[in-house]
C-alpha positions as CSV (number, residue, x, y, z in Angstrom):
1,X,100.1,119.7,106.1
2,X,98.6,120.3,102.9
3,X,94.7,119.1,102.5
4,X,93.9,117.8,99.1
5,X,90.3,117.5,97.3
6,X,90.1,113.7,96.1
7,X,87.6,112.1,93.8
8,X,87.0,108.6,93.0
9,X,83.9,106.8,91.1
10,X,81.9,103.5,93.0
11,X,78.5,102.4,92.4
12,X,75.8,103.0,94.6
13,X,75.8,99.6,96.0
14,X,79.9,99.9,97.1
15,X,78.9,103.1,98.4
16,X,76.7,101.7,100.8
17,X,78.6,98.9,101.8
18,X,81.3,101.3,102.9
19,X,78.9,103.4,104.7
20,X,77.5,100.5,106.5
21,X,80.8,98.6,107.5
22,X,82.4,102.0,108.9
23,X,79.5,103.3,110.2
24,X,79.4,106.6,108.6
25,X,76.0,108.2,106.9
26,X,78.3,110.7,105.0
27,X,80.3,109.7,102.2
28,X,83.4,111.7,102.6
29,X,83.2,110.6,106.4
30,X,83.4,106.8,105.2
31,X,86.2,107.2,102.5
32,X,88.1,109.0,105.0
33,X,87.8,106.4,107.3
34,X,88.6,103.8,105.0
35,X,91.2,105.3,104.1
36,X,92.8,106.1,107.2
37,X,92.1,102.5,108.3
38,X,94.2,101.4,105.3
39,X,97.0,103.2,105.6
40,X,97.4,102.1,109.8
41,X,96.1,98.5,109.0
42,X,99.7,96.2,108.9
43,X,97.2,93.5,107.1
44,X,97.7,96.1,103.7
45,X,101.6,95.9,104.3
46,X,102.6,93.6,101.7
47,X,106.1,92.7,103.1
48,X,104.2,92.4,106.6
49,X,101.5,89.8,105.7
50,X,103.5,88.0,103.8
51,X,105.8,87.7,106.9
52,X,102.2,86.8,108.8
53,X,101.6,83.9,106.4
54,X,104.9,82.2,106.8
55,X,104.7,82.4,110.0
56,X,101.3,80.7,110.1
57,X,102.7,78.4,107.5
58,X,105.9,77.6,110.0
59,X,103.3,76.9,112.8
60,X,101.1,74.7,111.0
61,X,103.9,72.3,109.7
62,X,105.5,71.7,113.1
């Protein structure tokens, strides 16, 4: 596995908000995070929540 060096730009007040809703008090600890929750999270699958929504959709009209 190669490990990379990535940089992004936020304000301060994103910053924070990130740290606070993963729970993190470093920055590269709370992008990491945030990123590895995106990648596992089936919610950021495009295919699978549109498959999520019409199936909710189905449930509702019966």
């Amino acid at each position: 596995m190669k490990i990379i060096h990535a940089q992004t730009v936020l304000t301060e007040d994103v910053l924070e908000e990130l740290k606070k809703k993963t729970g993190e008090g470093a920055t590269k600890d709370a992008l990491a995070k945030a990123v590895e929750h995106y990648l596992q999270c089936p919610y950021t699958d495009a295919d699978m929540l549109e498959k999520r929504l019409e199936e909710y959709i189905r449930k509702k009209s019966r």
